[in-house]
BALO-152256 format. One record per residue (C-alpha): y, z, x; residue number from 1. Coordinates in nm, 2 decimals. Example, Ala and Ser with C-alpha at 12.3 -4.5 7.8 and 13.67 -1.06 7.14 Angstrom:
2
      yy      zz      xx  resi
   -0.45    0.78    1.23     1
   -0.11    0.71    1.37     2
This chain:
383
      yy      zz      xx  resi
    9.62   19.21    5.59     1
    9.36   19.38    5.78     2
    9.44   19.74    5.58     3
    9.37   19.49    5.23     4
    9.11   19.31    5.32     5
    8.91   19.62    5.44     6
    8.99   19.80    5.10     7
    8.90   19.53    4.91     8
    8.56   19.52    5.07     9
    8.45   19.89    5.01    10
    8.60   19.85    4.69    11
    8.38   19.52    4.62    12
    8.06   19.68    4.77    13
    8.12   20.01    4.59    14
    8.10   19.85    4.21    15
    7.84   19.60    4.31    16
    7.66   19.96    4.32    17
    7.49   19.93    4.69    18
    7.50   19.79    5.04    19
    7.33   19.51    5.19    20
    7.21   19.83    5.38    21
    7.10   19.99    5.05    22
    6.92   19.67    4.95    23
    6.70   19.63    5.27    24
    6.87   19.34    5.31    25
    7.12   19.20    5.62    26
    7.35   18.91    5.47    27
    7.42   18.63    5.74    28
    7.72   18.38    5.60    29
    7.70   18.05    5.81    30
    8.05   17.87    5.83    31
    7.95   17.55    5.90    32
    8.03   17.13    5.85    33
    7.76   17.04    5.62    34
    7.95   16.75    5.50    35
    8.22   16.56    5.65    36
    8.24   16.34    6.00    37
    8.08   16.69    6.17    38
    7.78   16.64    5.93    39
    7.55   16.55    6.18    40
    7.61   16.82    6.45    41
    7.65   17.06    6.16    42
    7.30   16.94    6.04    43
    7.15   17.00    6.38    44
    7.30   17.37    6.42    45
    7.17   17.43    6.06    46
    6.83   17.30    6.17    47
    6.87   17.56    6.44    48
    6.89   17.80    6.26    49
    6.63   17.71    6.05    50
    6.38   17.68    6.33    51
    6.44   18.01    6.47    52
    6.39   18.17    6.12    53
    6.03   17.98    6.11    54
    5.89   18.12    6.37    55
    6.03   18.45    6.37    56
    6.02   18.53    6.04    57
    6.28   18.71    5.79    58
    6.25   19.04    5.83    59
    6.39   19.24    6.19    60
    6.38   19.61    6.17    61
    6.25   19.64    5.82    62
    6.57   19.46    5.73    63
    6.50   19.11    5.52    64
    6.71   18.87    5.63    65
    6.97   18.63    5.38    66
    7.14   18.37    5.51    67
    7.42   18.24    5.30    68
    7.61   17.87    5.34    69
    7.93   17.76    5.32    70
    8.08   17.42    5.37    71
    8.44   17.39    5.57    72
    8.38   17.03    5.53    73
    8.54   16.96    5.92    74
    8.84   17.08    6.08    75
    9.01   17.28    5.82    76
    9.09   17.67    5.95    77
    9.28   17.76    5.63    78
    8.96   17.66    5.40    79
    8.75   17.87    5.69    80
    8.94   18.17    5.68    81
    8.90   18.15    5.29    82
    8.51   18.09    5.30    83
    8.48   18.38    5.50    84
    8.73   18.63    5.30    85
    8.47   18.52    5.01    86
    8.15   18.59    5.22    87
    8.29   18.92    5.27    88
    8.46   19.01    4.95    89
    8.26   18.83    4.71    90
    7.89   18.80    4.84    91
    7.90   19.14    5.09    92
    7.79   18.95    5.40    93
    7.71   19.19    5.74    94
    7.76   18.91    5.98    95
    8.04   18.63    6.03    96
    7.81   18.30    6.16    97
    7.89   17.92    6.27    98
    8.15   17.82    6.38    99
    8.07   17.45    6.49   100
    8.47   17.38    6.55   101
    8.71   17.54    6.72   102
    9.00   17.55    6.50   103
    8.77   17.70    6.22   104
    8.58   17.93    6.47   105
    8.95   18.09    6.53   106
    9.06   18.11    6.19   107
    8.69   18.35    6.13   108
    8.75   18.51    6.40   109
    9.08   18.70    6.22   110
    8.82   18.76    5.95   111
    8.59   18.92    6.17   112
    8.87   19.12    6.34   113
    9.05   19.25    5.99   114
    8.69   19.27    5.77   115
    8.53   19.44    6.11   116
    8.23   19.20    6.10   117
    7.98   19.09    6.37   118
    8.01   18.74    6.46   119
    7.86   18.50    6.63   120
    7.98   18.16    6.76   121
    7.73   17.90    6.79   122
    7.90   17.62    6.91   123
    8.28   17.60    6.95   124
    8.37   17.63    7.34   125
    8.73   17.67    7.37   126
    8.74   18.03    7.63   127
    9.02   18.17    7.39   128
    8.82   18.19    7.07   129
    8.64   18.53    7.22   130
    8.93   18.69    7.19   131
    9.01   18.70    6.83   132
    8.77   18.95    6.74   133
    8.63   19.30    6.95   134
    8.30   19.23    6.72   135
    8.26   18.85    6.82   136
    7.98   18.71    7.08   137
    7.89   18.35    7.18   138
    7.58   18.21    7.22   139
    7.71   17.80    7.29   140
    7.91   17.73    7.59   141
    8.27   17.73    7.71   142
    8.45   17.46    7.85   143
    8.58   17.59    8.18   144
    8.25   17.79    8.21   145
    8.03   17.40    8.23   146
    8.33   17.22    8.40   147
    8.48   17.46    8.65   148
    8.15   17.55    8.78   149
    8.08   17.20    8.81   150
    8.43   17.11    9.00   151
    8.37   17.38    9.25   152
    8.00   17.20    9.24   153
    8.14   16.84    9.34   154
    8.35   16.95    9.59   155
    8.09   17.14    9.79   156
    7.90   16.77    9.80   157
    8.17   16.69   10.05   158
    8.35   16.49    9.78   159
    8.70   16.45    9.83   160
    8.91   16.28    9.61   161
    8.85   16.22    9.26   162
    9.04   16.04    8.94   163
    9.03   16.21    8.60   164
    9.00   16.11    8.25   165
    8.99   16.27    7.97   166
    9.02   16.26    7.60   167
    9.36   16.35    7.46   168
    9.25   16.63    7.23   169
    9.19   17.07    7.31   170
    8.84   17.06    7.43   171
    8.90   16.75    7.67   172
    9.23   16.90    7.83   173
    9.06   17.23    7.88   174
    8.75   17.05    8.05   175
    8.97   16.85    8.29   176
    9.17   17.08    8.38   177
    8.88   17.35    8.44   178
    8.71   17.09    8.65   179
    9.06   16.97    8.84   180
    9.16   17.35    8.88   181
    8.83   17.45    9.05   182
    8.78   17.09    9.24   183
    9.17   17.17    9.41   184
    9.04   17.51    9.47   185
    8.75   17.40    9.67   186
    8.95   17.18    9.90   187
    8.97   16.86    9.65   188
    9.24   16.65    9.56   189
    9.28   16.47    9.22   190
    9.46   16.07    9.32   191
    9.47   15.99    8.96   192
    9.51   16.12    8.59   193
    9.46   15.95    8.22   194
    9.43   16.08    7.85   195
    9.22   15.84    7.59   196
    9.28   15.86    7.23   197
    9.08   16.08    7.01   198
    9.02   15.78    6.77   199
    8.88   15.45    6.81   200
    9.00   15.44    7.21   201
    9.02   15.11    7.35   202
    8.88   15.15    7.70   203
    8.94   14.91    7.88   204
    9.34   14.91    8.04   205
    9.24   15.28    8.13   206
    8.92   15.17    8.31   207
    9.12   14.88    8.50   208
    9.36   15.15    8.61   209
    9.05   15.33    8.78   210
    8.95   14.97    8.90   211
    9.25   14.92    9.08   212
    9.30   15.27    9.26   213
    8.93   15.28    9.38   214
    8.89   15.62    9.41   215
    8.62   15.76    9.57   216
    8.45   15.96    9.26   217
    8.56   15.94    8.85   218
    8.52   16.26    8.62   219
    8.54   16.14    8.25   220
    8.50   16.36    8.02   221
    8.46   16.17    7.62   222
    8.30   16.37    7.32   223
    7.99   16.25    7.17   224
    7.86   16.00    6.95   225
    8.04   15.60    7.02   226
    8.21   15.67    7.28   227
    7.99   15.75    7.60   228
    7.86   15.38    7.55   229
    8.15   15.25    7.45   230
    8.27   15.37    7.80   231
    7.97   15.32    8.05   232
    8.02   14.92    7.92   233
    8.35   14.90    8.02   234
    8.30   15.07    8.32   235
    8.02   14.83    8.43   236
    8.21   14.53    8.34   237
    8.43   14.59    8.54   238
    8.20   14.68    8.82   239
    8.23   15.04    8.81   240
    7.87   15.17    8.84   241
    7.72   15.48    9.04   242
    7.63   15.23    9.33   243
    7.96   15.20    9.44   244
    8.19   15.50    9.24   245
    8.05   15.89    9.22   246
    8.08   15.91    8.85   247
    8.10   16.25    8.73   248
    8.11   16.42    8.37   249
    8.00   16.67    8.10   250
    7.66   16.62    7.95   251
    7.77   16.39    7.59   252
    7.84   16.12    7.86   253
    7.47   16.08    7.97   254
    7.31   16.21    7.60   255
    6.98   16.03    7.54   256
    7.18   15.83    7.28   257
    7.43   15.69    7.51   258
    7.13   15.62    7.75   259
    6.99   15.40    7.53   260
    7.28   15.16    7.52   261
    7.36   15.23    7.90   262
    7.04   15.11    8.03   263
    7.00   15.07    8.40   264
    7.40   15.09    8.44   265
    7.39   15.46    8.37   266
    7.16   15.52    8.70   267
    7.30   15.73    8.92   268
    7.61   15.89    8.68   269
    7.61   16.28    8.75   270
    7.65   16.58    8.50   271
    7.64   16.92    8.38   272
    7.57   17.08    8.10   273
    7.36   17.42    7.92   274
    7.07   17.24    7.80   275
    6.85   16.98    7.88   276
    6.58   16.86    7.63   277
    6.39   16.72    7.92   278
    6.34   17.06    8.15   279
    5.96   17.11    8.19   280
    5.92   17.44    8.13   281
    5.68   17.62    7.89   282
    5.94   17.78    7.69   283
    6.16   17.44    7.61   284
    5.82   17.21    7.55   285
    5.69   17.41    7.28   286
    6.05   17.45    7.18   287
    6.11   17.07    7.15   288
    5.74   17.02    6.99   289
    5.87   17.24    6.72   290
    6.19   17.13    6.66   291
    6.10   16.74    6.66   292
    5.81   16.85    6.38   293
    6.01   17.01    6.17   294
    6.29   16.73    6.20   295
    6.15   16.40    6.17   296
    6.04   16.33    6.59   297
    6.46   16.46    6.62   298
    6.52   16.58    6.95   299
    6.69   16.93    6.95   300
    7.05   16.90    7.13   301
    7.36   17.17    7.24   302
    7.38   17.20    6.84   303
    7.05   17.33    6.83   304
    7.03   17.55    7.08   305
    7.32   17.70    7.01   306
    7.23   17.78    6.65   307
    6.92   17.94    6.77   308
    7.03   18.12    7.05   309
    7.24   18.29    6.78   310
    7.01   18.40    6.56   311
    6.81   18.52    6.90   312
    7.07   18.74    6.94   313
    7.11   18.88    6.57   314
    6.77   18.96    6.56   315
    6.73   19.09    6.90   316
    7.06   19.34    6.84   317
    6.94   19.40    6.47   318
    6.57   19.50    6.63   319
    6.80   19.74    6.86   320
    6.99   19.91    6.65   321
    6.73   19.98    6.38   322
    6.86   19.76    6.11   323
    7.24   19.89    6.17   324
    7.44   19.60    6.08   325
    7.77   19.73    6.09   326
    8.00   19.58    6.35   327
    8.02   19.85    6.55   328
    7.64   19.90    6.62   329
    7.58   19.57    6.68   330
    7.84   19.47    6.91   331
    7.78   19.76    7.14   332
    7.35   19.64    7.12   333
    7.47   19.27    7.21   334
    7.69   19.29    7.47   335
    7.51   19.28    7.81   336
    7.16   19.14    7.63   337
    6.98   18.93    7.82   338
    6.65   18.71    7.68   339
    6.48   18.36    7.78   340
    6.57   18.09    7.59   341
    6.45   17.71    7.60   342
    6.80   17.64    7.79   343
    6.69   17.91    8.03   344
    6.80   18.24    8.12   345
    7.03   18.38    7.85   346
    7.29   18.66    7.79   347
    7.57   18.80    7.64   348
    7.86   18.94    7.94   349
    7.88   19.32    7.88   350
    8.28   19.30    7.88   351
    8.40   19.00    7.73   352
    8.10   18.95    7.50   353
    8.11   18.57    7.62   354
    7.77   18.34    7.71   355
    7.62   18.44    8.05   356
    7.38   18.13    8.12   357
    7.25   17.83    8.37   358
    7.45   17.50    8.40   359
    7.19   17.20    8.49   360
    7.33   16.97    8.74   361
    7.15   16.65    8.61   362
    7.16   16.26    8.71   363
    7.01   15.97    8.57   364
    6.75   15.81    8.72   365
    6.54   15.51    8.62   366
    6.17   15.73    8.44   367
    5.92   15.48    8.33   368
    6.20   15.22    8.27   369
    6.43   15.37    8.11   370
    6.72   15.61    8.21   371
    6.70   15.99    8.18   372
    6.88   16.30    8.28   373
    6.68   16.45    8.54   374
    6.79   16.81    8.67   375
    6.86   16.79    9.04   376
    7.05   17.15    9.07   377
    7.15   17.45    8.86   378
    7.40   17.70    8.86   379
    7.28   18.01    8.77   380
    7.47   18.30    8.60   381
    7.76   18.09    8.51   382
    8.05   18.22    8.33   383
């Protein structure tokens, strides 16, 4: 396959009579859900993207810069993989982009291996996906990189027990089990254990079964969107609240969304995550400013940041290699980058070519009224 796909390629870019190289131009294909259930994330990333391009500009190294869109439509690797043999074959792309799902970020990633394309993942977060391709960074997050820093966290509060639930799906196995594994390691032990559906979960036997072991802390860990309310009001009616349970999680639980429906209940819940639209620093507020202009007063989220941390990195590698964008080149220029982000400190590991960041330790307290993640520790160099 690889042997085709590559021939196929020169041939394609020999009769089309020039390079992206030859043209001044670099070709960016972005894999992404632009329609679909992921429509709304996948909007966000694309605004991302957008932003970044805005303010920087696109030209890097005398190189102008094309970005070129395809639609996966949601979870679909096969219809992935396709989009990206035609971004390579058919419109001559440099650089393999996206990626909002993990399925479809893996099914790219034996494009970008075979086709021997850069690419960057700008959102999925399952650890594995990095190693599907020697030319592949990430700029999101990985699962075990936010939750086994943060179990390893917990336990050094003097926290000793702890009851676990998590959705029934990849990225909420991985989580819980990065958070258990590191929790144990640290001198923890976990008293209890549940999976919710992916779908439409119904909350509440799963939240009596917490209400009837009593453990001494809960780590939940649902995706985002209906569900984080949907499980802080069961949760509260059945009197489980921060005042009398350490309730742990992963940042969708406590998303400014979710907050909003919480209300006072949420006060006190505890979590981590890579960005945090509310950090006062310089860098993020004109960030945000920007981002909420140029989206209707939207508030930037992991989606965003993720997207433009990725095109950070494309230009940055780009400006280093002089406009090189073959794989080779710009791998070697990425790997072990560093830069300041609105997250916060940001890079790319040297080895693995995986995120190198901070993870915000945040609770919810009570700002003018209403409840907000305010950052009470960090984790620094997290990987």
């Amino acid at each position: 396959m690889r042997k085709t796909l590559t021939a196929v390629c020169a041939l394609t870019l020999s009769l089309l009579g020039g390079s992206a190289m030859a043209q001044d131009t670099v070709k960016i294909g972005i894999i992404n859900a632009y329609s679909g259930q992921f429509a709304d994330p996948g909007a966000q990333l694309d605004a991302g993207i957008k932003l970044y391009m805005q303010q920087h500009g696109d030209e890097v190294a005398g190189k102008k810069i094309e970005i070129i869109r395809k639609d996966v439509g949601g979870i679909a690797p096969d219809v992935a993989k396709r989009l990206a043999e035609e971004l390579v074959v058919r419109d001559g792309v440099d650089i393999l982009a996206g990626a909002l799902l993990t399925p479809n970020a893996l099914a790219m990633g034996d494009v970008s291996a075979e086709a021997e394309k850069f690419m960057v993942v700008m959102n999925a977060t399952t650890p594995v996906i990095i190693t599907k391709s020697p030319y592949m960074i990430r700029t999101s997050a990985t699962a075990s990189q936010i939750n086994g820093n943060f179990g390893a966290w917990v336990a050094k509060q003097g926290v000793k027990q702890v009851y676990t639930m998590v959705t029934d799906y990849g990225p909420g196995i991985g989580s819980g089990a990065a958070f258990e594994e590191a929790f144990k390691a640290a001198g923890g032990e976990v008293v209890g254990q549940d999976r919710t559906p992916v779908v439409n979960p119904d909350f509440a036997p799963f939240v009596q079964r917490i209400a009837e072991a009593k453990p001494e802390a809960l780590y939940v860990w649902v995706p985002g969107g209906t569900q984080p309310p949907a499980l802080g009001k069961a949760l509260a009616e059945r009197g489980i609240t921060a005042k009398n349970t350490k309730i742990y999680g992963q940042g969708e639980l406590t998303d400014d969304a979710a907050l909003e429906a919480m209300g006072e209940t949420a006060a006190g819940i505890i979590t981590a995550y890579h960005y945090n639209v509310h950090r006062d620093d310089p860098l993020n507020n004109e960030f945000v400013k920007a981002y909420r202009d140029a989206n209707d007063g939207r508030d930037p989220d992991i989606y965003s940041i993720g997207a433009y941390d990725g095109m950070a990195a494309i230009y940055k590698a780009l400006e280093a290699t002089g406009g090189d964008a073959s794989a080779a080149a710009l791998i070697k220029a990425a790997k072990g980058m560093t830069w300041d982000s609105p997250r916060g400190p940001m890079g790319i590991d040297a080895e693995t070519g995986d995120v190198v960041q901070t993870i915000w330790i945040r609770e919810v307290q009570m700002v003018d009224g209403k409840p907000q993640n305010v950052i009470i520790d960090q984790i620094d160099n997290a990987r």
